[in-house]
Kinemage of the C-alpha trace (Angstrom):
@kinemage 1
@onewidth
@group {chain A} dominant
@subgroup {mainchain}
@vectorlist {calphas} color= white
{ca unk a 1} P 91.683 -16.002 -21.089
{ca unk a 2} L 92.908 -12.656 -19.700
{ca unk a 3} L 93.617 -12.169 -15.937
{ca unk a 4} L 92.204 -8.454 -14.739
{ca unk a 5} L 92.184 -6.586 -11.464
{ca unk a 6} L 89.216 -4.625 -10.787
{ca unk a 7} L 89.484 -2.258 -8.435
{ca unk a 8} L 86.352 -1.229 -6.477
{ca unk a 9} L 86.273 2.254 -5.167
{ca unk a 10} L 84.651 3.139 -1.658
{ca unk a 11} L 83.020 0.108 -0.978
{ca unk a 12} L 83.452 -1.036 2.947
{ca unk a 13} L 84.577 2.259 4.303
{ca unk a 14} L 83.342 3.847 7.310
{ca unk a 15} L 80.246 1.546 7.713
{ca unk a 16} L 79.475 2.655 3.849
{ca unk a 17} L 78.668 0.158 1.113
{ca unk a 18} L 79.065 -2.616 2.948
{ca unk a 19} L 79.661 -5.905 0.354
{ca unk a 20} L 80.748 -8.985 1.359
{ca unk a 21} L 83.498 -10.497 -0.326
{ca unk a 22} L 81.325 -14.169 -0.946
{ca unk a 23} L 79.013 -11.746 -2.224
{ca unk a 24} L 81.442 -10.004 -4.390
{ca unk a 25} L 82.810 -13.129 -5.685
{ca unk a 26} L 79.595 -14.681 -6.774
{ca unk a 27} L 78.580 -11.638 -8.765
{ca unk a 28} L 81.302 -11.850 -10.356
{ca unk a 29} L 80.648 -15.395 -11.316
{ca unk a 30} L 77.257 -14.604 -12.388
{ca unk a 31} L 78.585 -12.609 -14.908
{ca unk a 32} L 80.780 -15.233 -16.164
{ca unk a 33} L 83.660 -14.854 -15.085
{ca unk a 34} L 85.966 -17.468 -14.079
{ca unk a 35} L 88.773 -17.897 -11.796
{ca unk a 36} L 87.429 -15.251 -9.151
{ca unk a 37} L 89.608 -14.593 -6.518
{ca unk a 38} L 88.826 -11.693 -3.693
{ca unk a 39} L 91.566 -9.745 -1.501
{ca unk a 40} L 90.746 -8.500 1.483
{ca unk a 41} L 87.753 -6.441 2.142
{ca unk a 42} L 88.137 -3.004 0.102
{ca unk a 43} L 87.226 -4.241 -3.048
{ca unk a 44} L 89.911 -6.045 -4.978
{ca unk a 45} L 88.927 -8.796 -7.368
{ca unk a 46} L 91.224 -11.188 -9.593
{ca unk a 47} L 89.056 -12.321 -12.386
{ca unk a 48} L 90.035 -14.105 -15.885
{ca unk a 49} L 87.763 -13.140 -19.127
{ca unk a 50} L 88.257 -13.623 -22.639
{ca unk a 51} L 86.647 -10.269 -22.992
{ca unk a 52} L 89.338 -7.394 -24.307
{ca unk a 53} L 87.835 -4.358 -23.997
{ca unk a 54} L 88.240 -2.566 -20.455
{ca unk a 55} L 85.612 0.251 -20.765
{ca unk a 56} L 83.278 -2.638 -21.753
{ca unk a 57} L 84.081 -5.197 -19.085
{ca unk a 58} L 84.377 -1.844 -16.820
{ca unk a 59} L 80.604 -0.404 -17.585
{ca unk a 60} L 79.346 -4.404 -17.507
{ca unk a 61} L 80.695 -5.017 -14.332
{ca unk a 62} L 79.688 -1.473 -12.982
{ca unk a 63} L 75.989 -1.998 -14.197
{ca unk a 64} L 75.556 -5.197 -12.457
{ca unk a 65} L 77.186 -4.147 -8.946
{ca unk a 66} L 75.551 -0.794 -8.828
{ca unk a 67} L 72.084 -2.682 -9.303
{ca unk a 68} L 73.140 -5.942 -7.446
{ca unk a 69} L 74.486 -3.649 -4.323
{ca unk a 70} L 72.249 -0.846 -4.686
{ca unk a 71} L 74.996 1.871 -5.096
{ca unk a 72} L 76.894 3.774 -7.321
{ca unk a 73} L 79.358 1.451 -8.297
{ca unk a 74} L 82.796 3.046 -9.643
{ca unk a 75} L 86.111 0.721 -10.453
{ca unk a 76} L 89.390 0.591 -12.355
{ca unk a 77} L 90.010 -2.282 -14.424
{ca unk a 78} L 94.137 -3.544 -14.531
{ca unk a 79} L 94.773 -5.969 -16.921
{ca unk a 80} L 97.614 -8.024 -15.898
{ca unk a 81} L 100.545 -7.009 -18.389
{ca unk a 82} L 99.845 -3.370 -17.068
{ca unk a 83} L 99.910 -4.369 -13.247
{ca unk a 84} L 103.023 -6.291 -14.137
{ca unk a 85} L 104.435 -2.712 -15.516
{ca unk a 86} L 102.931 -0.695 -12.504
{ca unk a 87} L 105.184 -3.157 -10.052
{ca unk a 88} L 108.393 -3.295 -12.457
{ca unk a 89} L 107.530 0.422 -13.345
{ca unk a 90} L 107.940 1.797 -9.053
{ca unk a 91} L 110.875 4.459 -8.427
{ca unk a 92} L 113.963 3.349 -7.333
{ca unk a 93} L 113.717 2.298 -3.615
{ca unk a 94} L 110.344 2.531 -3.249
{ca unk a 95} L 108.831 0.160 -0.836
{ca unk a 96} L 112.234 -0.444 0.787
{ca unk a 97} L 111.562 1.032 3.943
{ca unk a 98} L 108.398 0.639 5.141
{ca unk a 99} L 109.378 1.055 8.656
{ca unk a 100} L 110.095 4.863 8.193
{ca unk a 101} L 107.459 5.257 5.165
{ca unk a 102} L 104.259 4.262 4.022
{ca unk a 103} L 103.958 3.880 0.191
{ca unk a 104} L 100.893 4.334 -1.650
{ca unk a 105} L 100.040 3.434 -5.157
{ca unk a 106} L 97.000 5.577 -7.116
{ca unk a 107} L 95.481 3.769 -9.795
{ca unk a 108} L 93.373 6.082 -12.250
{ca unk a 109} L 90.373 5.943 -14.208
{ca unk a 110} L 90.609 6.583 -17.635
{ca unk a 111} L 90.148 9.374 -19.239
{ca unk a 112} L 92.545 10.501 -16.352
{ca unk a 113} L 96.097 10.179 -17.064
{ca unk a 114} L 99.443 10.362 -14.443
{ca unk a 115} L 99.808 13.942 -15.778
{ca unk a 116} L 96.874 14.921 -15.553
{ca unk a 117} L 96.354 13.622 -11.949
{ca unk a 118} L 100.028 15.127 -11.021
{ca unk a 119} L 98.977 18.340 -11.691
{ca unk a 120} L 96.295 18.227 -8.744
{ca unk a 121} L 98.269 16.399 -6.177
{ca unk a 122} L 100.376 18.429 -3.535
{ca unk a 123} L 103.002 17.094 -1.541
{ca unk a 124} L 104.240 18.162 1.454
{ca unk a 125} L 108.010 19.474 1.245
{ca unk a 126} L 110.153 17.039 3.646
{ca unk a 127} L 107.033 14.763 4.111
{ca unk a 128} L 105.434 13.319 1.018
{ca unk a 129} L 106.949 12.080 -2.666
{ca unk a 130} L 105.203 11.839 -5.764
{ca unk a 131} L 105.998 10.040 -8.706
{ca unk a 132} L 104.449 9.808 -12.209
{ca unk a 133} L 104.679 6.516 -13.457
{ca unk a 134} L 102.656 5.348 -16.902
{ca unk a 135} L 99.720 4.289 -15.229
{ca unk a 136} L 99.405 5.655 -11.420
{ca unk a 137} L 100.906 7.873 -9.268
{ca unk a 138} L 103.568 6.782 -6.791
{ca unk a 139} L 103.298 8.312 -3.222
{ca unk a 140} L 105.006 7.932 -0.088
{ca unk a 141} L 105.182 9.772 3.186
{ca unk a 142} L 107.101 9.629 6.563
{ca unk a 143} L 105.632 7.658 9.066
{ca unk a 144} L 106.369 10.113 11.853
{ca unk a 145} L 104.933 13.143 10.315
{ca unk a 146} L 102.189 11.284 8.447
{ca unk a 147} L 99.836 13.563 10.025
{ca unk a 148} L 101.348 15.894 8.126
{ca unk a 149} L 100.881 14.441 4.621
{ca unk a 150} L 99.017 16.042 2.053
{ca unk a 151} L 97.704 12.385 0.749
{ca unk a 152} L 94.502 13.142 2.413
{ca unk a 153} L 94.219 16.665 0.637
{ca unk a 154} L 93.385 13.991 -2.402
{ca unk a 155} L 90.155 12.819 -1.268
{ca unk a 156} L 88.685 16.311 -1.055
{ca unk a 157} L 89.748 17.058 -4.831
{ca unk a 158} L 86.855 16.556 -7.546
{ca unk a 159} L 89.616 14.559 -9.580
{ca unk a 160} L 89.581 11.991 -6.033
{ca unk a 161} L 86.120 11.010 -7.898
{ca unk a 162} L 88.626 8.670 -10.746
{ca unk a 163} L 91.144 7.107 -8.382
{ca unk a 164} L 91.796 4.699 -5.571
{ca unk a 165} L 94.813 3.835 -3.578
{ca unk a 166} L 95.894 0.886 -2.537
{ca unk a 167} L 98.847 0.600 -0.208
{ca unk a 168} L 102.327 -0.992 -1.812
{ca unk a 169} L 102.154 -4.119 0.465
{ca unk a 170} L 98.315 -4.815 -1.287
{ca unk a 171} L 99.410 -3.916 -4.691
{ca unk a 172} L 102.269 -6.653 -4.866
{ca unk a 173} L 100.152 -8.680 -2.950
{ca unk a 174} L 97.402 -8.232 -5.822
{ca unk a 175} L 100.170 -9.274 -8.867
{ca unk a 176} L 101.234 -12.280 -6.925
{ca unk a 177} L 97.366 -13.360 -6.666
{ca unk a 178} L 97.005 -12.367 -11.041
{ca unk a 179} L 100.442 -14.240 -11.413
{ca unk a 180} L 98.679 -17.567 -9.956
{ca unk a 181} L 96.228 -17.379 -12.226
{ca unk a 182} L 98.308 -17.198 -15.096
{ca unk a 183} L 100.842 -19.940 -14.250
């Protein structure tokens, strides 16, 4: 059995989409999956499945919660050995300070790649960072100018449409939850 993330995009957001996470969890299990574990409420779900294919366990699991929820459901799926390499895979010192920045991780939807998205993001000179890495982008920004950032220029941006962020303290958070399920 494989351990996967699935990301859930814009779900529980400004009074949008609302799903409960018991809710979340037993769809899940209705579509056989096993091991289902939710993380707080913006739509992260451990799952295991012996099923290999991500655009098929993606489009399967987007099928059912779009009908199920009665929305348009969009998600990332992370298999474990690549959430292990997003973690590993963060630029030196990132997440150290958290007191002076806040560090962002944005997961992508294939077809779009970390160069591709790089080429749309802006970052703020003396405010925001950006990093490539092989499956996200890296971001962080000072806390006292986070006004400032250009991290919320991203949501406006047609590409915004195949990513989500999740904060650094969630996406650690989210590999120690997959690295239960495989021990």
């Amino acid at each position: 059995m494989a351990v996967y993330l699935a990301l859930l995009r814009g779900i529980n957001v400004c009074g949008k989409n609302i799903i409960k996470m018991a809710d979340l969890k037993a769809s899940f299990e209705s579509m056989g999956f096993s091991d289902v574990k939710t993380y707080i409420q913006s739509g992260n779900v451990v799952f295991a499945s012996p099923e290999k294919d991500n655009a098929g366990l993606t489009d399967k699991i987007e099928k059912t919660l779009s009908k199920r929820f009665n929305y348009t459901s969009r998600l990332i799926i992370v298999p474990h050995p690549e959430m292990k390499k997003i973690v590993a895979g963060a630029p030196k010192g990132f997440g150290d300070a958290p007191d002076e920045y806040r560090y962002d991780v944005i997961f992508l939807k294939e077809p779009l790649t970390p160069a591709k998205a790089m080429e749309q993001v802006s970052v703020r000179e003396g405010v925001d960072q950006a990093y490539e890495g092989k499956y996200v982008l890296y971001f962080s920004r000072l806390i006292s100018r986070a006004s400032q950032s250009h991290l919320t220029k991203i949501i406006g941006l047609p590409v915004y449409q195949n990513m989500t962020i999740r904060n650094w303290n969630t996406t650690t958070k989210l590999l120690a939850l997959m690295e239960g399920q495989n021990g």
